[in-house]
C-alpha positions as CSV (number, residue, x, y, z in Angstrom):
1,X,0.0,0.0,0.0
2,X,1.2,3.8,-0.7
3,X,2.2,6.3,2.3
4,X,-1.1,8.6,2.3
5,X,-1.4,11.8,3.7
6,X,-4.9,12.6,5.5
7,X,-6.4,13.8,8.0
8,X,-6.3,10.6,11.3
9,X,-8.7,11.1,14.0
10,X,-7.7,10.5,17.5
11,X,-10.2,8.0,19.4
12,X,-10.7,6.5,22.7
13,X,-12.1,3.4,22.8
14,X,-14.4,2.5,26.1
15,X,-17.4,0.6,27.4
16,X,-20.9,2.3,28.6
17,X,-24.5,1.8,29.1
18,X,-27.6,3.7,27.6
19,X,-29.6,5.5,30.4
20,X,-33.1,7.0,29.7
21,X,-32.7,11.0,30.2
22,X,-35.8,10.0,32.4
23,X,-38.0,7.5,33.7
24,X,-41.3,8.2,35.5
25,X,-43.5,5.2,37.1
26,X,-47.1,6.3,36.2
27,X,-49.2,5.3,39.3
28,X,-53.1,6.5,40.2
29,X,-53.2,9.1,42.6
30,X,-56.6,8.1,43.9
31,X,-58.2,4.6,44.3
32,X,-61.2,3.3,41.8
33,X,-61.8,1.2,39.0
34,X,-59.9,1.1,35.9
35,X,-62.0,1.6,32.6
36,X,-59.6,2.1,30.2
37,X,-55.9,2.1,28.6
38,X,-55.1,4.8,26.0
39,X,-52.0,3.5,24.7
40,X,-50.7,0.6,23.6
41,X,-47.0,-1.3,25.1
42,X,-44.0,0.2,23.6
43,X,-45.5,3.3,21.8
44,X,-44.2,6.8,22.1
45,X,-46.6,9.5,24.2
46,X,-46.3,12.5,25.2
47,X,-46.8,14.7,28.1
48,X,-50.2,14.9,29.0
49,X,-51.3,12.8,27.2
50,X,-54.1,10.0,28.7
51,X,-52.9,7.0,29.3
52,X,-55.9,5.4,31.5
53,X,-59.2,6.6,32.9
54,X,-60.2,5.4,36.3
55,X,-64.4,5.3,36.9
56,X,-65.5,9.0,37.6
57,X,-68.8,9.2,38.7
58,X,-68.3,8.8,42.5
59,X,-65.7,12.0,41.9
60,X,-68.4,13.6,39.9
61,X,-71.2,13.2,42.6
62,X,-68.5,14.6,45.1
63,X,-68.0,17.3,42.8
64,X,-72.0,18.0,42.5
65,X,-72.6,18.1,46.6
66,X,-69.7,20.4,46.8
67,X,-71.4,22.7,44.3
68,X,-74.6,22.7,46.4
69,X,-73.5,23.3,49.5
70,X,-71.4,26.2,48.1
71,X,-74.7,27.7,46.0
72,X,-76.5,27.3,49.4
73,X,-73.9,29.5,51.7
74,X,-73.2,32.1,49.1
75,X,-77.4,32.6,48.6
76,X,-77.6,33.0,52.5
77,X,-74.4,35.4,52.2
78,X,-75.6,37.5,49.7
79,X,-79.0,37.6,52.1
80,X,-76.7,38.4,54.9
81,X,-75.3,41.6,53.0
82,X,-78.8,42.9,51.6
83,X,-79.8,42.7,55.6
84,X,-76.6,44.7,56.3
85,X,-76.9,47.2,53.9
86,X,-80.6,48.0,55.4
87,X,-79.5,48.0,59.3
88,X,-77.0,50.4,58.1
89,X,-79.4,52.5,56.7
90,X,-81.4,52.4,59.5
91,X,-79.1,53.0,61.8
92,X,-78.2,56.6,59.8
93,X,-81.8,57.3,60.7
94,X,-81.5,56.2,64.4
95,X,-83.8,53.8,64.1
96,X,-81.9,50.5,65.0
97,X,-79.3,49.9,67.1
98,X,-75.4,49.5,66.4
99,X,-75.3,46.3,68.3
100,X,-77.8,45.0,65.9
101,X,-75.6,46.1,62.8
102,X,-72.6,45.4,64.3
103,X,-74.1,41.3,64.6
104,X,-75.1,41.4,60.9
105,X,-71.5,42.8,59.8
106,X,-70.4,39.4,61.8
107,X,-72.6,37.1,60.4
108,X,-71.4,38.4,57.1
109,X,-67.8,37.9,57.6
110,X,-68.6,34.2,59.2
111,X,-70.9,33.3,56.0
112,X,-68.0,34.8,53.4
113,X,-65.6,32.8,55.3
114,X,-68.3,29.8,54.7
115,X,-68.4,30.1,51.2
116,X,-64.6,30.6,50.4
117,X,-64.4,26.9,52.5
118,X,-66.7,25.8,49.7
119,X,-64.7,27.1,47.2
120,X,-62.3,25.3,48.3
121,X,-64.4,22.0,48.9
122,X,-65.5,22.3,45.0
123,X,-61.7,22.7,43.8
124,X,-60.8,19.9,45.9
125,X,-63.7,18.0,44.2
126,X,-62.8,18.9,40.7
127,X,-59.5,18.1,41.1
128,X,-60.0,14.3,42.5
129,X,-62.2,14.3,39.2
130,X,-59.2,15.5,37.1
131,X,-57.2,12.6,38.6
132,X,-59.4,10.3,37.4
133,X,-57.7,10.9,33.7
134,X,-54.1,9.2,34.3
135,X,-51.9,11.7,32.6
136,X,-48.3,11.3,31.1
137,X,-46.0,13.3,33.6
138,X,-42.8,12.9,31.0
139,X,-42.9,12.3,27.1
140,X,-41.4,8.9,26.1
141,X,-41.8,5.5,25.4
142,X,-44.2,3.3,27.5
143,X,-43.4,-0.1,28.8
144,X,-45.9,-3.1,29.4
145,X,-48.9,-2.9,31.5
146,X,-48.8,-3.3,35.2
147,X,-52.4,-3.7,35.6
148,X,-55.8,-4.7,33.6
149,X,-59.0,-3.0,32.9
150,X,-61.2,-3.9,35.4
151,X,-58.8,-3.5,38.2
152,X,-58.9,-1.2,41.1
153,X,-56.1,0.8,41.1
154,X,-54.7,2.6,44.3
155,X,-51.9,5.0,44.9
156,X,-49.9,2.8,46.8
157,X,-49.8,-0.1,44.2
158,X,-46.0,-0.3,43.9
159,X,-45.4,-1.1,40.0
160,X,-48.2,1.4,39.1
161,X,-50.1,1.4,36.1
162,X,-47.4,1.8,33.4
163,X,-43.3,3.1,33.2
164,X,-42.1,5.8,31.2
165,X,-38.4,6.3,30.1
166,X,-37.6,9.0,28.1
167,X,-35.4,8.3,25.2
168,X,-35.4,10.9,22.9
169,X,-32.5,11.5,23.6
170,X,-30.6,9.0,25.0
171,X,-27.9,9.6,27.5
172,X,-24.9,6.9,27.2
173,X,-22.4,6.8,30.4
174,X,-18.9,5.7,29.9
175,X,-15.4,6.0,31.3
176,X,-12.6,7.4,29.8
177,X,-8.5,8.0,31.5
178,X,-8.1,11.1,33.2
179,X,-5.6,11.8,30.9
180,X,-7.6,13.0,28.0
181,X,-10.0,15.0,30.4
182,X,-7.7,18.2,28.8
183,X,-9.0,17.6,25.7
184,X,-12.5,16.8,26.1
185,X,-12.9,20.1,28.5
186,X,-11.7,22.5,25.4
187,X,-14.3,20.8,23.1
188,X,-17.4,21.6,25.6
189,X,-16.1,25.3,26.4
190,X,-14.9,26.0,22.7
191,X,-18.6,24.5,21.8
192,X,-17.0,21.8,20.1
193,X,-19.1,19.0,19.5
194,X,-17.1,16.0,20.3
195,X,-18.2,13.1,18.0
196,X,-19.0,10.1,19.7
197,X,-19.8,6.3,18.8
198,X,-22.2,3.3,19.7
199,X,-20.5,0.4,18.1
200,X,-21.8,-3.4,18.6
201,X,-19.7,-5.5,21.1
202,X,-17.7,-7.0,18.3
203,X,-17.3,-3.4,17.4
204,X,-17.8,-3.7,13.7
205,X,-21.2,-2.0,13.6
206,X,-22.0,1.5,14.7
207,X,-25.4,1.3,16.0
208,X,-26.0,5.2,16.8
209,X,-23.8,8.4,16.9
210,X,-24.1,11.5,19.4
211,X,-21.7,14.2,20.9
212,X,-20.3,14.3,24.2
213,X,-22.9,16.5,26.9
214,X,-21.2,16.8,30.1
215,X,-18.6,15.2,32.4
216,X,-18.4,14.1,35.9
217,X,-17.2,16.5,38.4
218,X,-15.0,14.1,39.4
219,X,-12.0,11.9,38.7
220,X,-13.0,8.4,40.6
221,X,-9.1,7.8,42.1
222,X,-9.3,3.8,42.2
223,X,-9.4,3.4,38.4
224,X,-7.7,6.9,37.6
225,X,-11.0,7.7,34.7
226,X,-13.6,9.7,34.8
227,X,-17.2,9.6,33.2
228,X,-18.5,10.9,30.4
229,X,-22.3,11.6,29.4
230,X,-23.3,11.5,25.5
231,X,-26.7,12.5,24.1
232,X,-27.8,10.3,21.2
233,X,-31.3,11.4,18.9
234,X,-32.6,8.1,19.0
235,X,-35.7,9.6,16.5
236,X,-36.0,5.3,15.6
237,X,-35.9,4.0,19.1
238,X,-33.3,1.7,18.2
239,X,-31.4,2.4,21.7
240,X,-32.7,0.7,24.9
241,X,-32.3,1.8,28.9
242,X,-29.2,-0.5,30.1
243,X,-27.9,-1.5,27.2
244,X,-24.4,-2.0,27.0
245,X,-22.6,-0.7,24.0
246,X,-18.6,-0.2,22.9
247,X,-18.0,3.2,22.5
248,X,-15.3,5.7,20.1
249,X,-14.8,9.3,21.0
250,X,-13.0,11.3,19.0
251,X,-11.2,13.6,20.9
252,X,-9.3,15.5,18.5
253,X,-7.9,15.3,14.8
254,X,-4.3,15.4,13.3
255,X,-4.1,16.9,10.5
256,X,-2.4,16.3,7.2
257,X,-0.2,13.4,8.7
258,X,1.9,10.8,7.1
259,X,-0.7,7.7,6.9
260,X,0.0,4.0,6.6
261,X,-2.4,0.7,7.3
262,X,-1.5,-0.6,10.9
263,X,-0.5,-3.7,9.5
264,X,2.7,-2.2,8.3
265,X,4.1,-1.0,11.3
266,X,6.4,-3.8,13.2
267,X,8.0,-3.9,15.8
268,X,11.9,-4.8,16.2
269,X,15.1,-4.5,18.8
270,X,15.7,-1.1,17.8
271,X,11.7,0.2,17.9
272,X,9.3,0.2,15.1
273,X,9.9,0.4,11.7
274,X,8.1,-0.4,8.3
275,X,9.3,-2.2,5.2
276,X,9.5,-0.3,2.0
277,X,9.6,-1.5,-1.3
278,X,12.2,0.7,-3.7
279,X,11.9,1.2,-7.7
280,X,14.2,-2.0,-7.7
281,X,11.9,-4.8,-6.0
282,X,14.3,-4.1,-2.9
283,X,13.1,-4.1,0.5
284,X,15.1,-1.6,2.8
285,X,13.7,-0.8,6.7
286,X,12.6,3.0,8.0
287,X,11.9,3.8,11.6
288,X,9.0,5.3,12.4
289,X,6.9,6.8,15.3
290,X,3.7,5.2,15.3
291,X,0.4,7.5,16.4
292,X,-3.7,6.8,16.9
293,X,-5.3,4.7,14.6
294,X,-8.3,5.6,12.6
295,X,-9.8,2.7,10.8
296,X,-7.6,1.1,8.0
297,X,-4.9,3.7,9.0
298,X,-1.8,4.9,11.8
299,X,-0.4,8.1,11.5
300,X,3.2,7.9,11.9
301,X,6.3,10.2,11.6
302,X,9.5,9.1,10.0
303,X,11.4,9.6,7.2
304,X,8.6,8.7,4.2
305,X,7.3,9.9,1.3
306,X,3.7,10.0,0.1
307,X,3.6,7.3,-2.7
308,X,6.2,4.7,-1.4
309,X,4.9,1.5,-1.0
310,X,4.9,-0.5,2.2
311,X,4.8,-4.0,2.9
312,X,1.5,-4.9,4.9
313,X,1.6,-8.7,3.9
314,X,4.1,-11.4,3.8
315,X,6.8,-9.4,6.4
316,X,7.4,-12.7,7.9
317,X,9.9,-13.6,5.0
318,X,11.0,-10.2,4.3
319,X,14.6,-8.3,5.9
320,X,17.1,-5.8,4.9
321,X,17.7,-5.7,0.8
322,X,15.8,-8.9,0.1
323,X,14.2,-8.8,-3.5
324,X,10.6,-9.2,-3.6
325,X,7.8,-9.6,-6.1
326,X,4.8,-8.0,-5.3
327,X,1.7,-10.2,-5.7
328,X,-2.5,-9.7,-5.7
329,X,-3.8,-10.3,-2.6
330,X,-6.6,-12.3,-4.3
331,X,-4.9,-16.0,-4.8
332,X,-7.8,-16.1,-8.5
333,X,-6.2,-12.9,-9.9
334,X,-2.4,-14.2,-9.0
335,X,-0.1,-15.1,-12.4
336,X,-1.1,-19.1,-13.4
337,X,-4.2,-19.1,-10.4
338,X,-6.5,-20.4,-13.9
339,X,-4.0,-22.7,-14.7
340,X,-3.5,-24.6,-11.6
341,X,-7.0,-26.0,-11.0
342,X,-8.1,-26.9,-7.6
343,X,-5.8,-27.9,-5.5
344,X,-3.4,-26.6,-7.5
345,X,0.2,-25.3,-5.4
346,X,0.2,-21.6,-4.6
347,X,1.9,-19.8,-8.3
348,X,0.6,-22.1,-10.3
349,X,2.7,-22.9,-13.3
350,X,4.2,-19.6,-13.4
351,X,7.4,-21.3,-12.1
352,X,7.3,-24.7,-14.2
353,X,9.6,-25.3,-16.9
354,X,7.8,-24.8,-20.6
355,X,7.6,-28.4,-21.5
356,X,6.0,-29.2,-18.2
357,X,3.5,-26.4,-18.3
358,X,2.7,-27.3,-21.6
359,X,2.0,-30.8,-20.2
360,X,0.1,-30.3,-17.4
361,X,-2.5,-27.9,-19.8
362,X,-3.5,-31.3,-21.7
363,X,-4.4,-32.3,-18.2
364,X,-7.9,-33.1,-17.0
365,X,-8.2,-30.9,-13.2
366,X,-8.4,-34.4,-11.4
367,X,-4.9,-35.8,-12.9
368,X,-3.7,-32.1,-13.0
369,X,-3.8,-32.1,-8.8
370,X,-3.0,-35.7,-9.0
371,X,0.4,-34.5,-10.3
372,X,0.8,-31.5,-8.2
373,X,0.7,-33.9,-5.1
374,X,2.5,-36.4,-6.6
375,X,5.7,-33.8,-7.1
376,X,4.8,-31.8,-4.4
377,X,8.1,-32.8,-2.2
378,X,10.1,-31.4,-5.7
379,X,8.5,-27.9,-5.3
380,X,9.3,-27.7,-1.3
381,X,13.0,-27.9,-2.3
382,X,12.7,-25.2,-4.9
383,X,13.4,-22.0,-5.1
384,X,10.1,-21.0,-2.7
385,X,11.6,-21.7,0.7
386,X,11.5,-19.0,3.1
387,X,14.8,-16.6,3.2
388,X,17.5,-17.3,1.5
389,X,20.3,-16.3,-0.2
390,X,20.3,-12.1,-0.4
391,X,19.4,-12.5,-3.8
392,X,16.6,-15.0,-3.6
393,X,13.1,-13.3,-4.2
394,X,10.6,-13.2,-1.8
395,X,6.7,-12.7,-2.6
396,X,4.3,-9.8,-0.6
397,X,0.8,-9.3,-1.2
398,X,-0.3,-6.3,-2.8
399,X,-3.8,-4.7,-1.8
């Protein structure tokens, strides 16, 4: 593969869990019998919306005595004031007493007080009849029914009617080392979004992407890490509450760095290096530093040029000035592959001698691998073993 020069993201790979933002248990706030459920298991409600009804018409009777006994009072207190407003003018004429007026002022303060307690009695009333709709207190996705129609449902009923968890968004908790806590505290003041991943536990499929929210306030000193809160849309409800997830952040970018595929990096006595192939089919070492991988690729420093082809397959037989030819990576689109049927030896009849080539073409495939196995201890003491003299060629596979 060529030296590239891109752009290599910097990532930190962790584990976490999805958490609801919130989760409400819906319970009755007063005791009766269920009619009805307005929603069905797993659906997304909102807030306010009705979710059951509980029988309401011993609420609405207690409603309609309240009423009553408040139209009665306020009748007797509007009486009560028409009375006062006479003695009063009576008593400008002399012709009652104030002791009498003075008794009708108090019996209208005693029947005002009267009819705000039935005000309050008829709000009471109303709002025990309110209850009797169960309301959503949260928006979010329901769970499974707690209880059936039919049932009488009280406050105290510990499992409630239904749960609620809100997960639009979704909040996923992780850990990451202290040691990048630098980085991920510029991106939230800069107002950086940091980029981060839901990957699969074999970490080959991303399930959902979000940004990085907030951070702990702090560092938990037995594992030296600290966590970190995402927020994921979740608009198809394919994240659950507690499900555990691999996570990538990307913490920051390098830009415009030397590239090459991890696989060509190795590691010797004297620190890594990488095996480049020269205009010559000659295979001479370069140190290198190697830095984060992103994907298919390591950023490294060292002493390359973009273009120069590194080995990323067949190092094993590869040192210092060795001659190599490079190969597909495919064994079907490898010289002779065609030729050397099933079972054929790796090459094919690329490497046989014209006469025996030409041979093994009049060959049907079954006597063709017939042969191959038959001469196969000839080929092993060829010119194929591994190493060699400085001058023997050695094969890499080309991507």
């Amino acid at each position: 593969m060529p030296v590239n020069r891109r752009d290599v993201n910097v990532l930190v790979s962790a584990i976490g869990s999805f958490t609801a933002s919130n989760t409400a248990v819906v319970h009755a706030q007063l005791s009766g019998v269920l009619q009805t459920l307005n929603f069905k298991e797993g659906q997304q409600v909102m807030a306010g919306q009705t979710l059951a009804q509980i029988d309401p018409r011993a609420f609405q009777a207690g409603l309609s005595q309240a009423e009553g006994a408040m139209a009665r009072d306020k009748a007797q207190l509007d009486n009560a004031r028409l009375d006062l407003a006479r003695y009063r003018d009576l008593l400008s004429k002399d012709a009652v007493g104030k002791q009498q007026v003075d008794t009708q002022e108090s019996l209208v303060h005693q029947l005002e007080g009267t009819v705000k307690s039935d005000q309050g009695a008829v709000d009471t009333a109303r709002l025990q009849l309110t209850y009797t709709r169960v309301l959503a207190p949260i928006p979010g996705r329901v769970g499974l029914k707690q209880v059936d129609i039919g049932n009488v449902v009280q406050p105290g009923d510990v499992n409630g009617i239904v749960s609620i968890t809100q997960t639009r968004p979704m909040a996923l908790v992780f850990s990451v080392p202290s040691s990048v806590l630098p980085k991920i505290t510029a991106g939230l003041r800069g107002n950086q979004p940091l980029k981060v991943q839901a990957l699969d536990r074999n970490t080959k499929d991303v399930l959902a992407q979000g940004v990085v929210a907030t951070i702990d306030n702090a560092i938990d000193a037995t594992t030296d890490t600290i966590k970190v809160k995402a927020l994921f849309p979740n608009n198809d409800d394919a994240l659950f509450p507690n499900q555990a997830v691999s996570v990538s952040l990307q913490v920051d970018t390098i830009h415009d760095t030397l590239a090459v595929p991890p696989a060509a990096v190795l590691r010797g006595a004297k620190g890594y290096y990488v095996y480049v192939v020269g205009d010559d089919s000659t295979v001479s070492t370069k140190a290198v530093k190697p830095g984060p991988v992103d994907g298919n690729w390591m950023a490294v420093e060292g002493e390359l040029d973009v273009g120069e082809r590194v080995v990323i397959d067949g190092v094993d037989r590869l040192r210092e000035g060795a001659k190599v030819e490079v190969i597909a990576a495919d064994p079907r689109q490898r010289a002779g592959a065609q030729e050397s049927g099933k079972g054929g030896r790796r090459g094919g009849m690329a490497n046989l001698p014209p006469e025996v080539a030409a041979k093994l073409k009049g060959m049907s495939p079954e006597e063709r691998k017939a042969w191959f196995q038959q001469h196969r201890g000839e080929f092993n003491k060829g010119g194929d073993k591994a190493g060699g003299k400085p001058g023997d060629k050695a094969s890499v596979a080309a991507n």
